[in-house]
N, C-alpha and C positions, 0 to 999 in steps of 0.2 A: 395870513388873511388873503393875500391877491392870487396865490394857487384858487384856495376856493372861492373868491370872487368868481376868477375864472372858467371854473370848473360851472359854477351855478350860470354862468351869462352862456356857454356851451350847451349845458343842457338845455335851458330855455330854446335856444336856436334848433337846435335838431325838435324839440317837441313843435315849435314854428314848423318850419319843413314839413315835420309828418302831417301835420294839420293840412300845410296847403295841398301835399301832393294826396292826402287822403279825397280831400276837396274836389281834388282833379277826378279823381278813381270816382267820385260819386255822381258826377258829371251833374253840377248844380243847374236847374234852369232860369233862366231871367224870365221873369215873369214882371218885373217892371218899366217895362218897356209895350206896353201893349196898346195900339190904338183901335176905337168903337168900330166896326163897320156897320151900322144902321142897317136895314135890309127889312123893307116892311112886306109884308105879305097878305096883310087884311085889308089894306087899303092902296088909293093909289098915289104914284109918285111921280111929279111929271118934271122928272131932272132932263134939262137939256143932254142930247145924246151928243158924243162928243165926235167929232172930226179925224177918221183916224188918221192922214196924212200928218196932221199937227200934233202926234203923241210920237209917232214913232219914226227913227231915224232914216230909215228907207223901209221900200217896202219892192220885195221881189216876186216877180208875175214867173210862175215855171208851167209850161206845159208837158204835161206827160206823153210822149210818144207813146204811139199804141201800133207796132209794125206787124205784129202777129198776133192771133187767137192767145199764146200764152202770155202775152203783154198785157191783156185784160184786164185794168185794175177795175173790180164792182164795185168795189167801197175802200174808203179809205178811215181804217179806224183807228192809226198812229202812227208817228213820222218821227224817225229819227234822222240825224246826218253825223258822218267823220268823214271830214277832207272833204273831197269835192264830191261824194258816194251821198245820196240822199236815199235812205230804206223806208218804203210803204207797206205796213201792214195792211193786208186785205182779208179778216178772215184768219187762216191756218194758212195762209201763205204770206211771203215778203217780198217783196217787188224792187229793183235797182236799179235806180236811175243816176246819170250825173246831174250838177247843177245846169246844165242847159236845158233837162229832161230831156236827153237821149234812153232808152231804153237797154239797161247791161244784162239785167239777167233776172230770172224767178228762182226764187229759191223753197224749197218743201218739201220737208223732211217726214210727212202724215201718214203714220202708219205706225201698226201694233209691231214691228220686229226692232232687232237690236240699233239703238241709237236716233228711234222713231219718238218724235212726238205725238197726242192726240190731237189737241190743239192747242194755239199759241192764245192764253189769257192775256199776257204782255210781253214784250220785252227790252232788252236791254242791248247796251252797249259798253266797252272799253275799249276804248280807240289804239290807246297805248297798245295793248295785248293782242289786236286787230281779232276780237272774239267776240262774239255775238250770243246773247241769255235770253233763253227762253222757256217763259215761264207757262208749264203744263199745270192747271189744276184738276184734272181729271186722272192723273198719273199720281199728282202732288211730287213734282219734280223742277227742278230746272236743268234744262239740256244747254250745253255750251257747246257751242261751233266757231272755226276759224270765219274769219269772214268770206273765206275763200269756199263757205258750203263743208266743210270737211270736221268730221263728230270729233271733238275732243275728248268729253265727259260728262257726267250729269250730277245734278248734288241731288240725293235724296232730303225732301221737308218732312221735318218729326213734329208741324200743327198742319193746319187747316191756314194758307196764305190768300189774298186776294190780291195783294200790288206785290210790288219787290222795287227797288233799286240798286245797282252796283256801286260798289267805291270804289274809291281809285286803288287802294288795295287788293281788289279781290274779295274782297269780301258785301255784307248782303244788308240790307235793310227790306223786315219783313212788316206787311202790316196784316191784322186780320182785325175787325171790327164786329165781327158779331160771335153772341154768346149761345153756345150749343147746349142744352140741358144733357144731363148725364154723360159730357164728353170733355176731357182736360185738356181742351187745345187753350196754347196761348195766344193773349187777346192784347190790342193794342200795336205799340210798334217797337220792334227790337233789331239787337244786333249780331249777326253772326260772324264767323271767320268763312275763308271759300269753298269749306267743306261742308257747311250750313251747321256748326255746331253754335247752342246759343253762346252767344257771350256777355251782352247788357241786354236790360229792359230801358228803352229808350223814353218811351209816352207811357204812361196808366191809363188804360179805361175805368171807370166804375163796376166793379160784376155784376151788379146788382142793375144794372141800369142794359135793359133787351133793345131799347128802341134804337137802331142803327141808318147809316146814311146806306143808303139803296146801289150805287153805283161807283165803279170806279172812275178815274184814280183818284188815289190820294197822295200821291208822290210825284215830285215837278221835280227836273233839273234845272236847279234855277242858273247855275253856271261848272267848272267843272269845277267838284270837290267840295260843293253847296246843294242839298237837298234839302226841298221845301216840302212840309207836310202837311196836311188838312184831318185836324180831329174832327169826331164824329157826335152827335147832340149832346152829349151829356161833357160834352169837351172842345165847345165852339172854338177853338183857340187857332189859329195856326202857329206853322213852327219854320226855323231854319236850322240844318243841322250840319256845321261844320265840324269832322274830326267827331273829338268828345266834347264836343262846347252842344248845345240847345237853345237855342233862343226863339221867345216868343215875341214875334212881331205884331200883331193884330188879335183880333179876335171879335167874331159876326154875334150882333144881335139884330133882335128882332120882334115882330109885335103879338109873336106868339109865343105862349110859355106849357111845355110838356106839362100834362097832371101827371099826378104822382101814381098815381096808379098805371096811367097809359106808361112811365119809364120802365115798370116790370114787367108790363104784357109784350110777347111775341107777336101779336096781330097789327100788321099794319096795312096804311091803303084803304082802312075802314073809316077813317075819322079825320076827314080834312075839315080844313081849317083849325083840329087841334093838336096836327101834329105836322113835322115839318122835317127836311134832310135837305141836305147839299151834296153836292154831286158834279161834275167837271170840271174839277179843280185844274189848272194849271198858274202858274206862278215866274217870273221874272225877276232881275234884279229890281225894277222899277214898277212892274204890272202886276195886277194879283188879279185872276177873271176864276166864278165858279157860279153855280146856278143853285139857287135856294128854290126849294116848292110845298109847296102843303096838298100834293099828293094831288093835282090836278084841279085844283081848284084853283091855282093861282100858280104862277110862275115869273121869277127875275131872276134875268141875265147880269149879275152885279161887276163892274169891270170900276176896280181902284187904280188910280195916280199913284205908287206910295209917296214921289215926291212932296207932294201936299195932300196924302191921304184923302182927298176927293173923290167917292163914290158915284159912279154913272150906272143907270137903266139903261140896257143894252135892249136891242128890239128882238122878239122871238120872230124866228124864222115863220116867215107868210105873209098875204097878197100884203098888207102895209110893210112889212120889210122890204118885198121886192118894187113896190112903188116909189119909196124913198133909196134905195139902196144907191141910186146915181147920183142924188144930188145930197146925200150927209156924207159918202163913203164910207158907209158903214161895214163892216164884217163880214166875211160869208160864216160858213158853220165852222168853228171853230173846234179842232178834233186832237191837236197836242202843243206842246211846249218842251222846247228842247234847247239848251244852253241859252238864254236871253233871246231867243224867238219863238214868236207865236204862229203855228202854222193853223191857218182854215184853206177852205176847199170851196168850189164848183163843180159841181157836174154837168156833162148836157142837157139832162134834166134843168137846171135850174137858169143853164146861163139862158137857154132858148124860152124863155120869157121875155120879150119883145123888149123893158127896161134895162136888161143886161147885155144884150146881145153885141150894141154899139162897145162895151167893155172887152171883150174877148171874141175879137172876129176870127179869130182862127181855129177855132170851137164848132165842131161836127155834132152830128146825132150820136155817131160811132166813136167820140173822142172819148179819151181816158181824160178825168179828173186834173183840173188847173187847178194850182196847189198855190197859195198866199203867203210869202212868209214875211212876217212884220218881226222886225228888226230891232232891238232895243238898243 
């Protein structure tokens, strides 16, 4: 009898095992763990706007040297840093500055021959590998450079991407959010190895459901080895995704609800107020900030505590943002998120508005972009 006790309490155990490690391989989501983020858009909402000195840990003032014509940063559309290297997207080029904002170097690789991008959609980093991703959607590529400027190699994409993010392995998180009639791209958010072959489906879309959020990103680093995700209407949810684990931490509503009809139509930007998208997602251990709209008819800057899940109205950029901007310390534009800091910006343009000027006196007509980075 106690052989085959034995034998029966053995079997049990390995069928355990396989259960959990199948469990593992399925990469379960938590979906019990979710808190409301309200986000009204028909009406209005008059949350006190919150203090930023009093959220966040410090906050660092960096002026961008501008010592030559190729220093020139126009615009500033995403900011990464490793080590003391802080990277400016401008456009199809990347701009290096240190943390003091010294000016190191311009980097642009734009051009149709070998190891040329067209232009940079987004990009990435891996500090570890000191190699730098850049994501072409007009190629449907990603080109990897040392950070030293010099081509490695490129991964050929087999859909249609709009974001991406690196892991620390090398490998890729891809999203694409909209649905193309007559074409088998895959939709949603997935995972590949460094060679861009798939390997999970990470998030589900609906297929059936056309109406999509309008703008990137949808992928924050929220620290290293933690990427934060932003689903698209038909999938308000946000996500963290460590490893193979998924976790849903929140999820936005709101006082509009899609018709059933409007979720299978392609047409959008015709019907505000009955239709709506998010869009500038960025995310922190602590901060979640993205902007909900009904297509111009309305717009909020929604910026959460998660500490106590507390939702703030942020002010849209103009004459009352720049009236108040001195005495709430409110935000400038806020343009990325990158390991537990929120970076916004200034330009001459905006500091030379008579309310700001006493903030950044060393702010030219000709100066490049003063860069904010709040600190978590």
């Amino acid at each position: 009898m106690f052989p085959i006790v034995r034998k029966a309490l053995l079997a049990c155990v390995l069928v355990a095992v396989q259960f959990l490690f199948s469990c593992k391989r399925e990469q379960a989501v938590c979906t019990d763990c979710i808190h409301d983020i309200y986000v009204p858009l028909l009406e209005d909402d008059i949350t006190e706007y919150p203090m930023v000195s009093r959220l966040f840990t410090s906050i660092d003032t960096i002026y961008l040297e501008n010592p030559s014509p190729d220093s020139y940063v126009q615009s500033v559309d995403e900011v990464k840093f490793t080590g003391d290297t802080i990277i400016v997207r401008s456009s199809s080029s990347l701009f290096f500055f240190d943390r003091q904002g010294h000016f190191l170097k311009r980097f642009s690789r734009q051009g149709n021959g070998f190891g040329n991008y067209r232009v940079i959609e987004r990009f990435d980093l891996l500090p570890d590998r000191k190699e730098l991703f850049v994501l072409d959607d007009q190629s449907n590529k990603v080109f990897v450079y040392g950070l030293d400027g010099e081509y490695r190699r490129q991964v050929s994409l087999y859909d249609f991407v709009t974001d991406f993010a690196v892991l620390p392995d090398g490998g890729f998180l891809f999203v694409n959010p909209i649905r193309y009639d007559g074409k088998n791209y895959r939709r949603g958010l997935w995972k590949t190895d460094s060679e861009g072959n798939f390997l999970k489906q990470v998030v589900d879309f609906d297929p059936e459901f056309a109406h999509v959020s309008i703008n990137n990103p949808y992928l924050s680093h929220i620290k290293p080895g933690v990427i934060g995700f932003m689903g698209v209407e038909d999938n308000d949810r946000f996500y963290n995704i460590t490893g193979d684990s998924v976790k849903v931490t929140c999820r936005m509503t709101t006082d509009i609800v899609i018709p059933d009809d409007m979720k299978k139509s392609d047409k959008v930007f015709v019907n505000p107020r009955k239709e709506y998208t998010k869009c500038g997602y960025m995310e922190t251990e602590r901060f979640l900030y993205f902007v909900a709209t009904n297509y111009g008819a309305n717009l909020v800057i929604a910026f959460t505590d998660k500490s106590d899940w507390k939702t703030y109205r942020m002010y849209v950029f103009s004459e009352d943002f720049n009236n108040n901007a001195g005495r709430t310390e409110q935000f400038p534009y806020l343009v990325s998120c990158y390991n537990n800091t929120l970076v916004g910006f200034f330009d001459a343009g905006m500091v030379f508005d008579k309310s700001l000027q006493k903030q950044f006196p060393l702010m030219r007509e000709d100066s490049n972009p003063v860069l904010l980075f709040y600190n978590d």
